[in-house]
N, C-alpha and C positions, 0 to 999 in steps of 0.2 A: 241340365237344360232348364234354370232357371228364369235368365237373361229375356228379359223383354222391352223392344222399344214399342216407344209407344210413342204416335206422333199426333200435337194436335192443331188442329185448324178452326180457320172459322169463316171469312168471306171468301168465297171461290168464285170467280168471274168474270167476264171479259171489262177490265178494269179501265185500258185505253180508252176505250168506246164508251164506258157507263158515262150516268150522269154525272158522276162522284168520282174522275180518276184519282184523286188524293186519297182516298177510301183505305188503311190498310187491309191488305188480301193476298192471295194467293192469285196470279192471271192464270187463264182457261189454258193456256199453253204450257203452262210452266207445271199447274198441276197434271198434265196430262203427262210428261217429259218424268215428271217426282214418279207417277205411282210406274210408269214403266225400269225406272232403276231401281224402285223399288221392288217389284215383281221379279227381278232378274237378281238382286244382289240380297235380299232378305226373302222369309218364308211369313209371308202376309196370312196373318191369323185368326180367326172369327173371336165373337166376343164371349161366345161360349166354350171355346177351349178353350180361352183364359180363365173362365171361371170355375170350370173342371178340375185345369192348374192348380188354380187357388185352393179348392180344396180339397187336393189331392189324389183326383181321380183319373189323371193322368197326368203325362209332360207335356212340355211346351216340346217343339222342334226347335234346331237350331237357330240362331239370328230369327228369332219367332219378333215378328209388328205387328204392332195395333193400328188403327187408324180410326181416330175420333174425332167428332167435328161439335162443334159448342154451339148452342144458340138458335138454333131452328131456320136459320137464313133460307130462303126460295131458292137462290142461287145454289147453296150445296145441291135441291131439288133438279134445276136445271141445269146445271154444268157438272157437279160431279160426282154425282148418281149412274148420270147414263154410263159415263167412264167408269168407274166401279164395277157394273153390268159388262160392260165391253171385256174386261178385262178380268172379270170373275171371280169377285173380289169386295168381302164385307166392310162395310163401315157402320160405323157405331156412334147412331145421330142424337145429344141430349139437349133437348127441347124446354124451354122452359113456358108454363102451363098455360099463362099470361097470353105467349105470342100467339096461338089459334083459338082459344075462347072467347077473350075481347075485345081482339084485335087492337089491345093500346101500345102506342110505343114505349119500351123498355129505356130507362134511361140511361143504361149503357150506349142503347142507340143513338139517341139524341146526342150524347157528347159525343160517338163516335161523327158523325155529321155534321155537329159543331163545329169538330177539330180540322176536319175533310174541308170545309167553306170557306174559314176565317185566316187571317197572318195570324200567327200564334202568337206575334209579342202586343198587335193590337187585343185579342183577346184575352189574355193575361191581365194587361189592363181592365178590360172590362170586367170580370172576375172581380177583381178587387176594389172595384167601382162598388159594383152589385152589393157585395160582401160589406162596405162599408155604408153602405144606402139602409141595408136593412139591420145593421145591429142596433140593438137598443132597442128597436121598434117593436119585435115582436119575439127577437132571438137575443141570443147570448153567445158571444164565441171571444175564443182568442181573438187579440189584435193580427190584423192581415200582413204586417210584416213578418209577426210571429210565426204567423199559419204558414208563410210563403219558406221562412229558412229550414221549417221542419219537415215539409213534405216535398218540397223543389228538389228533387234528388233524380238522376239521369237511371235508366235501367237498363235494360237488354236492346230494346228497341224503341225508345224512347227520350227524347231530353228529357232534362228535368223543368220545363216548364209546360211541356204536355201533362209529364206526372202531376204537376200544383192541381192543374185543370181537373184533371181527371179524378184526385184527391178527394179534393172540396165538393162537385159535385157529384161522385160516387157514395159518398160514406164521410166525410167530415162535419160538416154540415145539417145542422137538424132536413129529416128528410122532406120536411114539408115547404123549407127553403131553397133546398136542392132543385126540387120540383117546379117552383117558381121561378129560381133563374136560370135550369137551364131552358126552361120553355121560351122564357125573355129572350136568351141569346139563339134559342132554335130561332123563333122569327124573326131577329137581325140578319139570319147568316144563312140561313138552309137555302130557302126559298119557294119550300113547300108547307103545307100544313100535316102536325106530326100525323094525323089520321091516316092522310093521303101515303105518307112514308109507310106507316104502319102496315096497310093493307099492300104496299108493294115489296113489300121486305119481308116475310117470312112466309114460311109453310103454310099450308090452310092442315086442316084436320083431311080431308080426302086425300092428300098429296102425302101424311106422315103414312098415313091408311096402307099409300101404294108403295111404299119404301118397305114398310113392314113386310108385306105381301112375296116382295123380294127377292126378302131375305135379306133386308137392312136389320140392324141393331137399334133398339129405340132406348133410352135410358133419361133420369131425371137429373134437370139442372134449376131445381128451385122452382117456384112458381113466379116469383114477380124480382129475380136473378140480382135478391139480395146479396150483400153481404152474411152468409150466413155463421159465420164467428165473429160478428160484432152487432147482433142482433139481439135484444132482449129473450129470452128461454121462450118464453110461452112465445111471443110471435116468431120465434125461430119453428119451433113445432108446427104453429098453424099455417108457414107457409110450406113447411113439407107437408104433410096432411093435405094441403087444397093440389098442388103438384101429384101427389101419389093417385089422388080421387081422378084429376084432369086426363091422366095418363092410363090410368088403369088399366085402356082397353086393349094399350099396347105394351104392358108390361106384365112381369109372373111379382104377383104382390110378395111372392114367400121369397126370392131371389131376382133382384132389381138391382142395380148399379146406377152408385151417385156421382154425378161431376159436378164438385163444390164450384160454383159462379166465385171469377176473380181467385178460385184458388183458396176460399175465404173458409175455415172451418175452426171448431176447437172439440173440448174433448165431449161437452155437452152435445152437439152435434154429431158428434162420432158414434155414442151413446145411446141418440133415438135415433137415427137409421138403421143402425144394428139391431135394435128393437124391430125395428118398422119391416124387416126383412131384408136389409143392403147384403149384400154378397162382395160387391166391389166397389172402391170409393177410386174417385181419379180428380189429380192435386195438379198443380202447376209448378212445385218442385224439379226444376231443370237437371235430371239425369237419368238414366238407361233403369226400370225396376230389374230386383232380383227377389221373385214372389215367391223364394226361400225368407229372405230376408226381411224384407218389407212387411208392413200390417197391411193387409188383404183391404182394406178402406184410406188406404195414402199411399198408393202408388204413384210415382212421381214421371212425368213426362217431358219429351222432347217439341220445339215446336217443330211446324213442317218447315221453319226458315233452317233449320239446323241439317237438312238434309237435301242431294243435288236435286236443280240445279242451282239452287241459292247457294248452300255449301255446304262443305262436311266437314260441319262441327260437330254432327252426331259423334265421329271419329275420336273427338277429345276424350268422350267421357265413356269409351269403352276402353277400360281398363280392368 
């Protein structure tokens, strides 16, 4: 009884109706329709008998799932909490430190809202606009055609001209350029001020308080949901450090589970969590874990698109 799915999410919400229906997400309907086949066809598992699992103080149950959500969105708060509750049933929410202490937007958000606003092939353009505006001036990078044939690559659920976007402005990019144009193209295209986004998109600290209270899972996804395998050592440290401090009140500092942002880790990484107390690390490596197999800090997961009523791809990769 090794086998464990693990499925993850991240916007949950009545998406027809939001401000943002381009937003990708999960709708209030669909996840409600997921965790009921899921409840009926798998043995939905807390995040502490995985960690028992892990080491070794008990078994999983058969067709044993996880359910983790990334990012601290309000929506998981309002839409798929209650249902979780309804249905009796833990999730396991990693919040990163950033979104309820200073309330600033995260720049994963920003380009997700970006991408939600804009035609993608008019913003591609401007990307590269930007990108050619500012070198020389105060940065240095590859030429923009160069940047564009090396990272323009399609993925699971993505073209590959989202990915360029998402690229450049995530992690290619010196960050303090990153920060600058995706702010540019936030007030081209949003239509709000990030503040304003800010304080309407994620948890508050009271709200993580009452998920805990629960019987939610609260665990750490970075504090400002860097790339953390492509981050220089010491501010790789300091931003888990300010994360672990942020969290404290709802974590066991001796035994705490990491979910790497973007999936982003290396061994240096691996290395001080371990240190730090991690118990359990969670990847975005697309397949079913086997926490016989697997190292207890890179367990690999499924997203919720992989399971009905979206589809059952989960089915592929149980072999």
């Amino acid at each position: 009884m090794s086998k464990l799915y693990i499925s993850m999410y991240h916007y949950t919400r009545d998406i027809v109706h939001s401000r943002y229906p381009q937003i990708k997400g999960l709708d209030t309907n669909l996840f409600r329709q997921q965790i009921e086949y899921m409840k009926n066809n798998f043995n939905i598992v807390t995040m502490e008998q995985v960690i028992d699992a892990v080491e070794g103080k008990s078994e999983l149950s058969e067709k044993a799932l996880l359910l983790t959500f990334d990012d601290g969105y309000i929506d998981n708060y309002t839409f798929a909490f209650p249902i979780l509750e309804e249905f009796g049933i833990q999730g396991s929410f990693f919040i990163p430190g950033k979104t309820f202490t200073t309330h600033q937007l995260l720049d994963v958000n920003k380009i997700h809202y970006i991408l939600a606003s804009a035609d993608i092939c008019k913003l591609v353009e401007d990307v590269k606009k930007e990108m050619d505006y500012y070198r020389g001036i105060e940065f240095d990078y590859a030429p923009t055609d160069d940047l564009f044939n090396e990272y323009a690559v399609e993925s699971r659920f993505d073209i590959k001209e989202t990915i360029f976007v998402k690229r450049m402005l995530q992690t290619v990019l010196p960050e303090r350029l990153r920060n600058t144009i995706s702010s540019n193209l936030f007030e081209k295209y949003v239509g709000v001020s990030e503040e304003q986004l800010a304080y309407e998109l994620y948890m508050t600290e009271e709200q993580i308080r009452t998920m805990k209270r629960h019987g939610m899972f609260i665990g750490l996804h970075g504090y400002d949901h860097y790339w953390l395998g492509k981050l220089p050592k010491e501010q790789m440290k300091k931003d888990l450090d300010k994360a672990l401090d942020t969290l404290d009140e709802f974590i066991d500092r001796k035994r705490w589970v990491m979910n790497y942002p973007y999936g982003s880790y290396n061994q240096d990484v691996l290395d001080y969590i371990k240190m730090k107390g991690a118990c359990v690390g969670l990847t975005t490596e697309v397949r079913i874990a086997d926490i016989c197999m697997d190292a207890a800090l890179e367990l690999p997961r499924l997203d919720c698109n992989d399971f009905p009523p979206k589809s059952e791809n989960y089915k592929r990769y149980d072999i």
